[in-house]
N, CA, C and O atoms as a DFTB+ gen file, in Angstrom:
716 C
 N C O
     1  1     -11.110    -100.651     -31.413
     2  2     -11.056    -102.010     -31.887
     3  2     -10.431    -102.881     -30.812
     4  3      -9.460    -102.382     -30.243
     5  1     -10.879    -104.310     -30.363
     6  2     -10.536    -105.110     -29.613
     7  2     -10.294    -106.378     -30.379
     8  3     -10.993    -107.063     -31.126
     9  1      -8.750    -106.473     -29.822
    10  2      -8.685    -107.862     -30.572
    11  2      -8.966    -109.161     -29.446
    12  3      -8.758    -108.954     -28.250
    13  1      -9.374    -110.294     -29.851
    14  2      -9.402    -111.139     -29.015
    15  2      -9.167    -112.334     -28.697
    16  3     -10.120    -112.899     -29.235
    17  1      -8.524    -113.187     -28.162
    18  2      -7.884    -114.635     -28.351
    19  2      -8.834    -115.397     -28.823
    20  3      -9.985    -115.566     -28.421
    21  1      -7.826    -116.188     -30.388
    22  2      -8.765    -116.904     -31.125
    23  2      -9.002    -118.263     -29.844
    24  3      -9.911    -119.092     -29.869
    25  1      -8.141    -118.181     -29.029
    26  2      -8.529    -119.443     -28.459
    27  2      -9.378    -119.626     -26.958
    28  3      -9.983    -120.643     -26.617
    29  1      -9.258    -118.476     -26.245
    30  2      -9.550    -118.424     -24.918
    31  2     -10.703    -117.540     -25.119
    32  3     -11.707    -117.670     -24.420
    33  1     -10.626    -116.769     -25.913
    34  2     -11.968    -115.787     -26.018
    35  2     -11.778    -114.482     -25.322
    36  3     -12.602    -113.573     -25.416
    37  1     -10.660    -114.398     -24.609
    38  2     -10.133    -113.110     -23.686
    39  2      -9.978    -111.886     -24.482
    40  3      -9.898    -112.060     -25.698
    41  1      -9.918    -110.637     -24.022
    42  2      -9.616    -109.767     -24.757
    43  2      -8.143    -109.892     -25.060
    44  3      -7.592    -110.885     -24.585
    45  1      -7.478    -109.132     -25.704
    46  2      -6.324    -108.999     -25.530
    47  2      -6.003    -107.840     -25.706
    48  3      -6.298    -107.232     -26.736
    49  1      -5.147    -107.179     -24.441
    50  2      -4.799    -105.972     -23.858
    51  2      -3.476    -106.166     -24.509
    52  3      -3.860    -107.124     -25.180
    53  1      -2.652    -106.081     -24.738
    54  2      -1.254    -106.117     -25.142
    55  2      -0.923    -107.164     -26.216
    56  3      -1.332    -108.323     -26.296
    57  1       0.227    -106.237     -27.329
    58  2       0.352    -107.584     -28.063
    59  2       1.986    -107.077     -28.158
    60  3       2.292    -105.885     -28.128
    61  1       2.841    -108.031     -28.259
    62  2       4.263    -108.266     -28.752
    63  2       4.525    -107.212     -29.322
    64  3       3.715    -106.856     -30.177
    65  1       5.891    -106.219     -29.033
    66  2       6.526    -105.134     -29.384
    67  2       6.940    -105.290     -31.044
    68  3       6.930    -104.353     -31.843
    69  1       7.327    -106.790     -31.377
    70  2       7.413    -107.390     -32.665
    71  2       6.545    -106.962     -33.555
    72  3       6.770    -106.477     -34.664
    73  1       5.180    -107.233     -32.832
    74  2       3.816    -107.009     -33.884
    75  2       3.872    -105.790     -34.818
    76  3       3.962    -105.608     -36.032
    77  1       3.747    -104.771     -33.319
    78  2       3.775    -103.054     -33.535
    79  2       4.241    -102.868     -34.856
    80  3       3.573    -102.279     -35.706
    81  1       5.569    -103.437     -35.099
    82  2       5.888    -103.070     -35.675
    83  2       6.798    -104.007     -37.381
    84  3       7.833    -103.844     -38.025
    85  1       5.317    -105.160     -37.430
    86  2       5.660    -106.221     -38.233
    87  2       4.379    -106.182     -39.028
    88  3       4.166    -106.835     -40.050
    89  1       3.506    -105.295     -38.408
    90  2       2.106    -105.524     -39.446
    91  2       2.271    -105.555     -41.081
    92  3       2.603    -104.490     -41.601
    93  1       2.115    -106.416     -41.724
    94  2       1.618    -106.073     -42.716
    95  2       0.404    -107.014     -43.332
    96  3      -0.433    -107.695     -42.739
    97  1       0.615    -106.805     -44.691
    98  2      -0.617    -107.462     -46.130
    99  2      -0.056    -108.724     -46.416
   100  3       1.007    -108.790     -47.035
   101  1      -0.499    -109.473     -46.132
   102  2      -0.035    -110.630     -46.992
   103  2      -0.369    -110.985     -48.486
   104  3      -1.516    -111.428     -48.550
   105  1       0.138    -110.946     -49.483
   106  2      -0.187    -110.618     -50.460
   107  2      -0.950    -111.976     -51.429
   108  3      -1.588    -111.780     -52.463
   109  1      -0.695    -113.367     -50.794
   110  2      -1.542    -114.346     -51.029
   111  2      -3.001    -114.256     -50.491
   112  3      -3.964    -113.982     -51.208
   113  1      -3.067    -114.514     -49.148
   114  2      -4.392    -114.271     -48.841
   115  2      -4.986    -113.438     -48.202
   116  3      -5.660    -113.677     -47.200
   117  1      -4.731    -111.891     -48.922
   118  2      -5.558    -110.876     -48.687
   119  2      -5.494    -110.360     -47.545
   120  3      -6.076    -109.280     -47.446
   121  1      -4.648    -111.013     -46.024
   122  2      -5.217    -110.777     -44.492
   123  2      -4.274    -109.818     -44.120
   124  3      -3.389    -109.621     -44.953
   125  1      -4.231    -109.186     -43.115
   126  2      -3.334    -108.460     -42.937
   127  2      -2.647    -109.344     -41.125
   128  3      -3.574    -109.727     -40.412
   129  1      -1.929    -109.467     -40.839
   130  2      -0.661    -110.199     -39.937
   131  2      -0.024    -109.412     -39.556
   132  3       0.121    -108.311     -40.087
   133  1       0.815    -110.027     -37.946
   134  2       1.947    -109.694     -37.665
   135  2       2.775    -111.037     -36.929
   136  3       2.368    -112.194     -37.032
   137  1       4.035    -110.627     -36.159
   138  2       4.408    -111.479     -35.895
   139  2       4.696    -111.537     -34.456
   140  3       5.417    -110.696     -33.919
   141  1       4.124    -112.556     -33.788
   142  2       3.864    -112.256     -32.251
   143  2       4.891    -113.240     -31.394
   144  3       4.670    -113.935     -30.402
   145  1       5.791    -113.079     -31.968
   146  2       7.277    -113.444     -31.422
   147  2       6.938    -115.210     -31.549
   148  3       6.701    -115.737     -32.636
   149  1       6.969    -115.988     -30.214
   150  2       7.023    -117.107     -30.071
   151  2       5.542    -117.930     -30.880
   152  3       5.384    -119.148     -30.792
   153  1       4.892    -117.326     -31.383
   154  2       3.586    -117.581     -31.430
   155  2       3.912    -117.438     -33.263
   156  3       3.266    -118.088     -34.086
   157  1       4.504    -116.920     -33.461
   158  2       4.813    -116.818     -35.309
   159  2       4.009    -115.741     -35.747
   160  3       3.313    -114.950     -35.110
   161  1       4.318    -115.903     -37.377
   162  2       3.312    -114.716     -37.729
   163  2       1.759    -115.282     -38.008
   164  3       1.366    -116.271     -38.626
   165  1       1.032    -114.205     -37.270
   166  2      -0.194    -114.813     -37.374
   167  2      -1.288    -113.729     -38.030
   168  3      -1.174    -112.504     -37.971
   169  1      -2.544    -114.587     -38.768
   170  2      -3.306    -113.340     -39.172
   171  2      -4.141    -112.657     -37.967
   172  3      -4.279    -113.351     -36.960
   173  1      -4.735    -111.310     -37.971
   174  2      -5.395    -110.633     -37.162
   175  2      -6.691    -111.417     -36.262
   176  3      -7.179    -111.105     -35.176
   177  1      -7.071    -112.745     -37.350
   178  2      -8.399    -113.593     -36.465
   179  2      -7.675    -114.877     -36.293
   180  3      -8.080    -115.970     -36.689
   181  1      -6.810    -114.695     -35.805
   182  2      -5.698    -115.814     -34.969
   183  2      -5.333    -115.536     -33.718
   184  3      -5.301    -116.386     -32.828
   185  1      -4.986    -114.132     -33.544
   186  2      -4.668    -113.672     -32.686
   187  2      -4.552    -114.952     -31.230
   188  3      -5.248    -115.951     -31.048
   189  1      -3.605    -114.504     -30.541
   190  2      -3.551    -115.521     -29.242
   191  2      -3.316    -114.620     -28.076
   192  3      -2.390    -113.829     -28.256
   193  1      -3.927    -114.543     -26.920
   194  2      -3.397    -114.069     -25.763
   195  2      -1.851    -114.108     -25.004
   196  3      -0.989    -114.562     -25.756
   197  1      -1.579    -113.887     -24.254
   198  2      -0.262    -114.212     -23.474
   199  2      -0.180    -115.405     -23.282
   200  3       0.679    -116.045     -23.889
   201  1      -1.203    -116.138     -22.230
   202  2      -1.113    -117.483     -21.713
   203  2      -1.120    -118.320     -22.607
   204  3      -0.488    -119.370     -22.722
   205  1      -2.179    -117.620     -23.535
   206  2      -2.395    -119.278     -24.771
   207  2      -0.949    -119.400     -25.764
   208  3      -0.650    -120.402     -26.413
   209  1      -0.344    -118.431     -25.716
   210  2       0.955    -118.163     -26.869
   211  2       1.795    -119.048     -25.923
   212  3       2.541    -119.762     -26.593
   213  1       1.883    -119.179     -25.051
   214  2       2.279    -119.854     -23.772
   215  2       2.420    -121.212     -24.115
   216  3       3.320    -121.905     -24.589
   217  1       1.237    -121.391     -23.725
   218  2       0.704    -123.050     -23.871
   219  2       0.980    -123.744     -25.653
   220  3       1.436    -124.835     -25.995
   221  1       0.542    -122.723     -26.380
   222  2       0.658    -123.166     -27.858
   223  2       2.279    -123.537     -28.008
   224  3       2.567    -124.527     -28.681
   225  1       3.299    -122.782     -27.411
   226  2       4.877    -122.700     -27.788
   227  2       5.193    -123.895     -26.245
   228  3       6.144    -124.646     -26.034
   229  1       4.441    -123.729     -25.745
   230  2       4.981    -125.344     -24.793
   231  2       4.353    -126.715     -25.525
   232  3       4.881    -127.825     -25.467
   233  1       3.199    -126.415     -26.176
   234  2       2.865    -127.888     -26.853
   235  2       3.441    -128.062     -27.611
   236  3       3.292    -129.227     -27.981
   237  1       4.666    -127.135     -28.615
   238  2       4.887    -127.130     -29.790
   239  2       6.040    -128.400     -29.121
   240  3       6.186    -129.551     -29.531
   241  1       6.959    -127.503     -27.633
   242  2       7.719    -128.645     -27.594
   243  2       7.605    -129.867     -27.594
   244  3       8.432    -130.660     -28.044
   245  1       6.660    -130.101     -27.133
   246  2       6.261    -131.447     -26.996
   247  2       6.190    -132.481     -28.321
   248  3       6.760    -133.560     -28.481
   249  1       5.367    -131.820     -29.123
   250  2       5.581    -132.340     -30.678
   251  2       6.386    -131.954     -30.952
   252  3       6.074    -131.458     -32.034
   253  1       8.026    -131.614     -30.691
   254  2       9.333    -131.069     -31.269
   255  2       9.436    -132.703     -30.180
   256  3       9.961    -133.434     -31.021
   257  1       9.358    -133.088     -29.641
   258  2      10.308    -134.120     -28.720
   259  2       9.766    -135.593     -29.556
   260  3      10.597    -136.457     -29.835
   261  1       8.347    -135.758     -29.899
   262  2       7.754    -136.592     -30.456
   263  2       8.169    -136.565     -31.773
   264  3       8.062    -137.652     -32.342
   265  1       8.684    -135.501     -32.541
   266  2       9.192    -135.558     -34.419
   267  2      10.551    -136.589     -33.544
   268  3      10.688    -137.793     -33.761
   269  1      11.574    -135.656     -32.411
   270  2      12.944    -136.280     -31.848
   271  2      12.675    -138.226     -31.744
   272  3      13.516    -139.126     -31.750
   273  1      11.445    -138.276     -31.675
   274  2      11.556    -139.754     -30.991
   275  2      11.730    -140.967     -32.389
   276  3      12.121    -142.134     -32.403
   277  1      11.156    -139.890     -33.647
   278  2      10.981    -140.621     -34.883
   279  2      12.190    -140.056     -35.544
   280  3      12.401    -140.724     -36.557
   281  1      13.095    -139.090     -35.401
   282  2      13.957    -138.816     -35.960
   283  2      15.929    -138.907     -35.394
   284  3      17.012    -138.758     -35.959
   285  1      15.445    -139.237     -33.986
   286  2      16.808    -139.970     -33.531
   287  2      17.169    -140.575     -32.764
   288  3      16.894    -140.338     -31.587
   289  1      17.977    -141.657     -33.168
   290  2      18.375    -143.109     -32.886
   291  2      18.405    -143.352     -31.556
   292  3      17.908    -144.374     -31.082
   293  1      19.112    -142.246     -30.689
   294  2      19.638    -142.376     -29.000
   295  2      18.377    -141.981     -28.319
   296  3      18.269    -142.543     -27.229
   297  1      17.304    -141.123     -28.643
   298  2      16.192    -141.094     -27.828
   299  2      14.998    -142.169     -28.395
   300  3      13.960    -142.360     -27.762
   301  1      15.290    -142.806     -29.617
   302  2      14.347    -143.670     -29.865
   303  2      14.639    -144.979     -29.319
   304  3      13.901    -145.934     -29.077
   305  1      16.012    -144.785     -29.166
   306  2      16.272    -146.418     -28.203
   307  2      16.138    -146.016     -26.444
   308  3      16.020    -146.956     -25.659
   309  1      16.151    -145.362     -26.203
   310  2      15.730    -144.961     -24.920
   311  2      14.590    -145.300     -24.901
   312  3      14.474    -145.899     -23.832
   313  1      13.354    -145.305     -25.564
   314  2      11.973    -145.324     -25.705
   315  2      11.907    -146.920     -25.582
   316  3      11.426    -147.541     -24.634
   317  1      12.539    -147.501     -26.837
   318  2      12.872    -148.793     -27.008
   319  2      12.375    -149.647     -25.618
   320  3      11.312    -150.262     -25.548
   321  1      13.368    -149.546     -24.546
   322  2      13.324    -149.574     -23.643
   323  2      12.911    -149.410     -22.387
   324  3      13.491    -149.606     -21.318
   325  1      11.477    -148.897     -22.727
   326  2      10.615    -148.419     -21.211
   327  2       9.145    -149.420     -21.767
   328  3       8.669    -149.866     -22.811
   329  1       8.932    -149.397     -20.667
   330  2       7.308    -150.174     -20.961
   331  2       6.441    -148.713     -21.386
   332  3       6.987    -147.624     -21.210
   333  1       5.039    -148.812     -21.961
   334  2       4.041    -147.741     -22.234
   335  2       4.018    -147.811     -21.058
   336  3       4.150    -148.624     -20.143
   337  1       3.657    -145.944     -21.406
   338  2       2.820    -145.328     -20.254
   339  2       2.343    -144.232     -20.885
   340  3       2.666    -143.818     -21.998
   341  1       1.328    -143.648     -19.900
   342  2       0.658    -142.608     -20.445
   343  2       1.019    -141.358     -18.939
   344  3       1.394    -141.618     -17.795
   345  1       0.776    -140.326     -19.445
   346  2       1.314    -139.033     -18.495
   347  2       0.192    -138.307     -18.573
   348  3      -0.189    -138.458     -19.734
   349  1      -0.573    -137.594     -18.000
   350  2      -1.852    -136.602     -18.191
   351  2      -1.284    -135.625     -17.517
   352  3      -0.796    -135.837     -16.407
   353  1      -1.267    -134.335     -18.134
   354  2      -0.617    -133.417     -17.679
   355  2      -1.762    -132.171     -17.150
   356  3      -2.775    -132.675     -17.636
   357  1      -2.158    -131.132     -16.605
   358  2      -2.832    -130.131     -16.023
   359  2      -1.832    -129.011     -15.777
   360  3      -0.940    -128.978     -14.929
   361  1      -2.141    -128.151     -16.637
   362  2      -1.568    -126.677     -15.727
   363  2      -2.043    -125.864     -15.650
   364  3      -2.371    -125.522     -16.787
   365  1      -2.548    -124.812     -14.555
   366  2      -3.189    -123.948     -14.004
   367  2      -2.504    -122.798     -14.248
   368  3      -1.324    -122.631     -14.557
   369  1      -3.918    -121.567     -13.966
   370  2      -2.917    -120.390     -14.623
   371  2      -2.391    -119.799     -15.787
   372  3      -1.493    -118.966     -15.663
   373  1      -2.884    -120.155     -17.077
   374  2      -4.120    -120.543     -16.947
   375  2      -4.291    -122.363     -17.650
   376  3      -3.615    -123.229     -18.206
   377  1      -5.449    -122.152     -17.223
   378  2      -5.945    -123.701     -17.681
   379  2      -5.478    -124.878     -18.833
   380  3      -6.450    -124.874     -19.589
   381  1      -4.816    -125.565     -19.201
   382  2      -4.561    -126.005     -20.110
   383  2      -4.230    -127.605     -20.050
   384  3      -3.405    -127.817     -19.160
   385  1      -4.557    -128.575     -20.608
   386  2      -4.143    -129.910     -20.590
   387  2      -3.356    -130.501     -21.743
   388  3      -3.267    -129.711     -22.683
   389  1      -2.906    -131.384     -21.888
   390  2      -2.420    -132.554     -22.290
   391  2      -1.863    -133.730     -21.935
   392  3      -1.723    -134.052     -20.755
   393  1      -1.453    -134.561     -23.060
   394  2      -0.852    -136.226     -22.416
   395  2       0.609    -136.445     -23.026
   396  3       1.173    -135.562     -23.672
   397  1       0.967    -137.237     -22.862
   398  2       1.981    -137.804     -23.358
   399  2       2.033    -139.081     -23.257
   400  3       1.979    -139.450     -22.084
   401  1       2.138    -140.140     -24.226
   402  2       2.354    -141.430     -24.012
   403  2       3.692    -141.922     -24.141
   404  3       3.658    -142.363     -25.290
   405  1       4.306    -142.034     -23.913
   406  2       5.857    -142.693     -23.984
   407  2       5.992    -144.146     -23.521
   408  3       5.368    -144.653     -22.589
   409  1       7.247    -144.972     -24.611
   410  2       7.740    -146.124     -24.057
   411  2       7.386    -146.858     -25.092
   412  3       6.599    -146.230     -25.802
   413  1       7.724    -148.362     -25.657
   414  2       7.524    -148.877     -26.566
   415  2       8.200    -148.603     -27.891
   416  3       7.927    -149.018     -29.018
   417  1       9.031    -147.901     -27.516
   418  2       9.780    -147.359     -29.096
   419  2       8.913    -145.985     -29.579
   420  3       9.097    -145.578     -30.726
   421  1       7.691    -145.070     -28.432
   422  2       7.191    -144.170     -28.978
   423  2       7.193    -142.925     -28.344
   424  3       8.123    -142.806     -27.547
   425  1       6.489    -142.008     -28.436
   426  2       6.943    -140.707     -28.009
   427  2       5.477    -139.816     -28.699
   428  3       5.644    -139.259     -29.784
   429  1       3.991    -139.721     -27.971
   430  2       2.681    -139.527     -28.869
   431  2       2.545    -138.144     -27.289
   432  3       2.747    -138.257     -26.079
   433  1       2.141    -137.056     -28.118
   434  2       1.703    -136.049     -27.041
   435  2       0.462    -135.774     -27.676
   436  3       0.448    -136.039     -28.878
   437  1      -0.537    -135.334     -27.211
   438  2      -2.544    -134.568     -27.673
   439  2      -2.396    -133.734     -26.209
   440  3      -1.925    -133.886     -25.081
   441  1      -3.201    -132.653     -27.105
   442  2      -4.146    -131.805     -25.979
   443  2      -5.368    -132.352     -25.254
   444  3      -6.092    -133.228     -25.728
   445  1      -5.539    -131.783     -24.095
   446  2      -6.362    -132.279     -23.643
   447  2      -6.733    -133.833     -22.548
   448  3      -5.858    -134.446     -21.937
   449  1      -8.074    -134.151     -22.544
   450  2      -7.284    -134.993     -21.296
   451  2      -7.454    -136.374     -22.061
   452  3      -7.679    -136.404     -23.270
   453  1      -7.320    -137.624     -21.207
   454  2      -7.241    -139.314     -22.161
   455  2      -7.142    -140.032     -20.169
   456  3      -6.616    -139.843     -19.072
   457  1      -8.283    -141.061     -21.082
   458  2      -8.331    -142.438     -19.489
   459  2      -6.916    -142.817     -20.059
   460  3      -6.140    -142.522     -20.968
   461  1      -7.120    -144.101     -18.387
   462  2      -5.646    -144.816     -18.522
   463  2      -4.418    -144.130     -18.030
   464  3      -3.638    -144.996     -17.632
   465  1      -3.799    -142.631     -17.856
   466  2      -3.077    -142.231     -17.307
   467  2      -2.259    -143.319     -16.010
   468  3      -2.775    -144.093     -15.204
   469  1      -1.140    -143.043     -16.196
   470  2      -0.288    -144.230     -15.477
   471  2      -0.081    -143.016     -13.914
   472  3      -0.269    -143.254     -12.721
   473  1       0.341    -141.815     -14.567
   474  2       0.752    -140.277     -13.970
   475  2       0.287    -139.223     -13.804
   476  3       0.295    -138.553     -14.836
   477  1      -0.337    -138.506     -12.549
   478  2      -0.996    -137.088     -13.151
   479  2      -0.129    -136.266     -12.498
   480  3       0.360    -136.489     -11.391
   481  1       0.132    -134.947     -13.454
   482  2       0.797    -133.860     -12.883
   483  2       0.037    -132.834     -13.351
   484  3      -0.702    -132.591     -14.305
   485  1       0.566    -132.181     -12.121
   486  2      -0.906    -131.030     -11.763
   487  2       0.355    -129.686     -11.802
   488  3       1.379    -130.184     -11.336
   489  1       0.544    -128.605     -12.083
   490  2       1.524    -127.723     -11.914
   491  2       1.015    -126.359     -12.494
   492  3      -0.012    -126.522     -13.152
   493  1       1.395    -125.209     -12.441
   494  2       0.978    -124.035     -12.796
   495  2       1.548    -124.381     -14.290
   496  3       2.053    -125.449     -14.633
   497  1       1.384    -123.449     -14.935
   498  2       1.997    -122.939     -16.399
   499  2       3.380    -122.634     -16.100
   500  3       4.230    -123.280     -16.714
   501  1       3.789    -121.682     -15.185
   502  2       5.101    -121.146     -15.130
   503  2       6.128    -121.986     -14.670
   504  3       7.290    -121.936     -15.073
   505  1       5.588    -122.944     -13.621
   506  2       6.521    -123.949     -13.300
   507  2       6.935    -124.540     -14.256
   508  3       8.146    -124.458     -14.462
   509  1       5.813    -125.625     -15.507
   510  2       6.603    -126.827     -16.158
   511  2       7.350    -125.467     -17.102
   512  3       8.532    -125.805     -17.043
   513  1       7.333    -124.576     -17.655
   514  2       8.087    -123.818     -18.033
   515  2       9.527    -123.761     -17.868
   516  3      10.496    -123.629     -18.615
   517  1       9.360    -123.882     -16.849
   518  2      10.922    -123.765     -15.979
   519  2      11.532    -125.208     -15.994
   520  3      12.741    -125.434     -15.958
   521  1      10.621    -126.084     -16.046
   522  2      11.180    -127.253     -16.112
   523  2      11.932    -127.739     -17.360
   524  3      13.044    -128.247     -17.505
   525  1      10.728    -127.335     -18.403
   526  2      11.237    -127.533     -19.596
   527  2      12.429    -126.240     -19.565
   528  3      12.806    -126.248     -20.736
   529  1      12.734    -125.815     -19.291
   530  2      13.886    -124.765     -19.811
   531  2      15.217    -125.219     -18.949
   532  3      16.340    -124.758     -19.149
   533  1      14.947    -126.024     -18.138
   534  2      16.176    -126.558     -17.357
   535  2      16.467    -125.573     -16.462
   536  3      17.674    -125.343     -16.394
   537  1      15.579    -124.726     -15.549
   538  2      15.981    -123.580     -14.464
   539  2      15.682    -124.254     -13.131
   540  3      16.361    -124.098     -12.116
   541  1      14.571    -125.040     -13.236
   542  2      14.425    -125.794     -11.715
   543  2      14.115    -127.505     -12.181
   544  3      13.989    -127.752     -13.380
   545  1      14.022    -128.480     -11.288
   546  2      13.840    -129.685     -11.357
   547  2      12.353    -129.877     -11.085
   548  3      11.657    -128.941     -10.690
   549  1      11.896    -131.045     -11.291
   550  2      10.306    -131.322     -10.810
   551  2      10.581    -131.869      -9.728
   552  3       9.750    -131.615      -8.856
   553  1      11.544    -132.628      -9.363
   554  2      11.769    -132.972      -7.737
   555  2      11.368    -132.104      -6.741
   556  3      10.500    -132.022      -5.871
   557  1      12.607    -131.290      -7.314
   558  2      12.571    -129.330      -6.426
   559  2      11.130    -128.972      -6.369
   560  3      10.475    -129.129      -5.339
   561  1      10.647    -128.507      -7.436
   562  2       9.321    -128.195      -7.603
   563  2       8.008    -128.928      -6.391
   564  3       7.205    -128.315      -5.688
   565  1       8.233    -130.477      -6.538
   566  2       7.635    -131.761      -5.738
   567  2       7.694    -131.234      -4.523
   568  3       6.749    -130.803      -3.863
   569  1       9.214    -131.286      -4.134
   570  2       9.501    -130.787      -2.935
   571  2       8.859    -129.493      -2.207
   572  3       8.243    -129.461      -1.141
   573  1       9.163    -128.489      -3.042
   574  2       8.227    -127.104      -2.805
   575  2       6.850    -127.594      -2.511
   576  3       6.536    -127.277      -1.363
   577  1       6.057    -128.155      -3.042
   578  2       4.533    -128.117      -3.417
   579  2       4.216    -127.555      -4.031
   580  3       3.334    -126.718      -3.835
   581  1       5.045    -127.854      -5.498
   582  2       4.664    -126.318      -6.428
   583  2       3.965    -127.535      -7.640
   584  3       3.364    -127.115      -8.630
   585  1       4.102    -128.672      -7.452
   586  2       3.821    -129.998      -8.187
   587  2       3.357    -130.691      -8.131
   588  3       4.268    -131.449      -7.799
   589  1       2.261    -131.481      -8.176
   590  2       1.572    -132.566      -7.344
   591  2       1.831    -133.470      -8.349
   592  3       2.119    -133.038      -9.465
   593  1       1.755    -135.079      -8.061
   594  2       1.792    -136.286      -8.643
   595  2       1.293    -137.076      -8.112
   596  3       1.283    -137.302      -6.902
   597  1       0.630    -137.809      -9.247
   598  2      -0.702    -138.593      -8.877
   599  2      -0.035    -139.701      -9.798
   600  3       0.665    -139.590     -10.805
   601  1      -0.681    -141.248      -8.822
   602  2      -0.325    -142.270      -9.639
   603  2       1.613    -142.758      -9.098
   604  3       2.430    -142.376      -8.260
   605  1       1.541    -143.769     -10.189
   606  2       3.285    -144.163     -10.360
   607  2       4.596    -143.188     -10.414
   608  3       5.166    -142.625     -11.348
   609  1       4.762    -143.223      -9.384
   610  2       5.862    -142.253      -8.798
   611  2       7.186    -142.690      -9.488
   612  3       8.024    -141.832      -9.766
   613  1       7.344    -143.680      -9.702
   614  2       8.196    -144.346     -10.658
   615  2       8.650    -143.890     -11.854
   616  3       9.741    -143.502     -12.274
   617  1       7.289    -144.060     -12.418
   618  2       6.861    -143.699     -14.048
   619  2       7.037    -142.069     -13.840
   620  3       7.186    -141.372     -14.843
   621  1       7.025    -141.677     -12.979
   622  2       6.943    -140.060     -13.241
   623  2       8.264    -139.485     -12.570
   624  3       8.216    -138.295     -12.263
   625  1       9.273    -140.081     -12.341
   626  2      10.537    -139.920     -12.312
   627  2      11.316    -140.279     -13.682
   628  3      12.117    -139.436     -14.085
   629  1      11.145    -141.460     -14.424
   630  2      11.288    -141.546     -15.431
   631  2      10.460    -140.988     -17.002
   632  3      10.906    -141.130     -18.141
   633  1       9.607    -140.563     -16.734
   634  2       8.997    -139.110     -17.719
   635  2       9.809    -137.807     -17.610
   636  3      10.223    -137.193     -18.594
   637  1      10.032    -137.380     -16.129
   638  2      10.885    -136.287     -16.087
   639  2      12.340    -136.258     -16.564
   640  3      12.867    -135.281     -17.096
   641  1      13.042    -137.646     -16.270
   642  2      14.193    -137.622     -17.110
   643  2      14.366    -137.817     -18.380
   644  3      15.356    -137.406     -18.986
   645  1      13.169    -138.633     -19.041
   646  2      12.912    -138.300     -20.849
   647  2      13.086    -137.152     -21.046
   648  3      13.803    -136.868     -22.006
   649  1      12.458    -135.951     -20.153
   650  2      12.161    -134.855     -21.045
   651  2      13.433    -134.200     -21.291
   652  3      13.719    -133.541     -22.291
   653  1      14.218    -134.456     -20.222
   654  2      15.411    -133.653     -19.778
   655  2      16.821    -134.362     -21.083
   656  3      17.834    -133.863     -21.575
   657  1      16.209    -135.574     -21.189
   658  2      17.113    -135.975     -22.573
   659  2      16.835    -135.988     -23.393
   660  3      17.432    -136.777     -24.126
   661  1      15.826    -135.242     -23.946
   662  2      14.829    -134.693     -24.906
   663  2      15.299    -133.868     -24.908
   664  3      16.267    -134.004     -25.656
   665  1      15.255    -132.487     -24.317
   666  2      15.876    -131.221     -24.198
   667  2      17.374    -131.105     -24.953
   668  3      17.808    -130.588     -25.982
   669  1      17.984    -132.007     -23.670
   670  2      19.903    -132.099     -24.126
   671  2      19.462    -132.307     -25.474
   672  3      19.750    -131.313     -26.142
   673  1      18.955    -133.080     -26.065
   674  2      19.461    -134.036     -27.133
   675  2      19.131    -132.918     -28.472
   676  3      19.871    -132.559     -29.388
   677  1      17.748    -132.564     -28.161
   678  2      17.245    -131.342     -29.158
   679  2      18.255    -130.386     -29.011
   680  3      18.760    -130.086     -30.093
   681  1      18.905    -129.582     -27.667
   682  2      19.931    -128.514     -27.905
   683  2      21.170    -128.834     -28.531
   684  3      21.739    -128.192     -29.413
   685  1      21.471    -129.725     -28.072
   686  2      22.873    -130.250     -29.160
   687  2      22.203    -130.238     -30.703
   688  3      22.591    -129.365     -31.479
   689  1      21.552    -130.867     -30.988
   690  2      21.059    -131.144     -32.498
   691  2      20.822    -129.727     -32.818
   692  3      21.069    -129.390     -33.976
   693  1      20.417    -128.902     -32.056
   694  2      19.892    -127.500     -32.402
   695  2      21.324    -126.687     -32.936
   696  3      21.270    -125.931     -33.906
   697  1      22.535    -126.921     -32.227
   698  2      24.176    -126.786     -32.093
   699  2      24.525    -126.630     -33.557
   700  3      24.706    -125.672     -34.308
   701  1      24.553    -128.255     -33.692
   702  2      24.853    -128.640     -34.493
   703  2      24.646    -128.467     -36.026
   704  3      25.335    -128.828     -36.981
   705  1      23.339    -127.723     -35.935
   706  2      22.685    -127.309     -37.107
   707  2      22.983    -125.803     -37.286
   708  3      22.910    -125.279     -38.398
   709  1      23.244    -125.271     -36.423
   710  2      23.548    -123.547     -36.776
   711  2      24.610    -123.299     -36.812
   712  3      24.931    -122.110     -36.803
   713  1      25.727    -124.452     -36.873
   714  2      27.258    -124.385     -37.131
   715  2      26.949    -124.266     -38.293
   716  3      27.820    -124.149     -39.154
């Protein structure tokens, strides 16, 4: 039996040590599941590859920063305060897009691509990873050539520091809640 990513179509050779040993019945709808760590519990024709579990748990942040923009005061007035823009994002390695619009009092991320982009960033998967996790900078990254940026260099200095007070702001709140 081969299972195969509901989303990429890849086989999938390996699944989460979690799974092994999380299978079961779900007793509402009949399917049988496991739980593939960052990816949740999912049924057997859900299944996700490595990369896409990847990409799915990096978009999630993104709509975790966009609920942040409607749910608190210090990053929604930050927003307050920037003109729109739009961000088109690319990461390689595998393949995956989205946007982000920020500024205006808003905070809107979609998959995939959108005209109008103010910013393009071009980066592997593993890099913005790292970015979002606070291990390297996109400067650093810039600097390397591990990053390309296209467009308002401006605007994409100030996207990178949203995210980064996005982050703080979600880990404190995250703190704060498991006290």
């Amino acid at each position: 039996m081969s299972l195969i990513c509901s989303n990429c179509g890849k086989i999938v050779e390996t699944v989460p040590l979690k799974c092994g040993h999380s299978i079961s019945l779900n007793g509402e709808t009949n399917q049988w599941e496991c739980d593939m760590g960052n990816c949740g519990v999912v049924t057997f024709d859900k299944f996700l590859c490595e990369n896409c579990c990847i990409n799915s748990s990096m978009f999630k942040i993104f709509q975790d920063f966009q609920k942040l923009s409607v749910d608190n005061p210090e990053f929604r007035e930050e927003l307050d305060e920037l003109d729109a823009t739009i961000v088109q994002t690319k990461l390689n390695n595998p393949e995956f897009a989205y946007w982000v619009e920020f500024g205006g009092g808003k905070f809107n991320v979609g998959k995939g691509e959108t005209d109008g982009a103010t910013v393009k960033v071009d980066c592997s998967q593993e890099v913005m990873s790292e970015i979002l996790a606070g291990r390297t900078t996109a400067f650093s990254e810039f600097l390397q050539g591990n990053l390309s940026l296209q467009g308002n260099l401006q605007y994409a200095v100030v996207y990178f520091d949203l995210l980064n007070l996005a982050t703080e702001i979600k880990n404190d709140v995250g703190v704060i809640l498991n006290e």
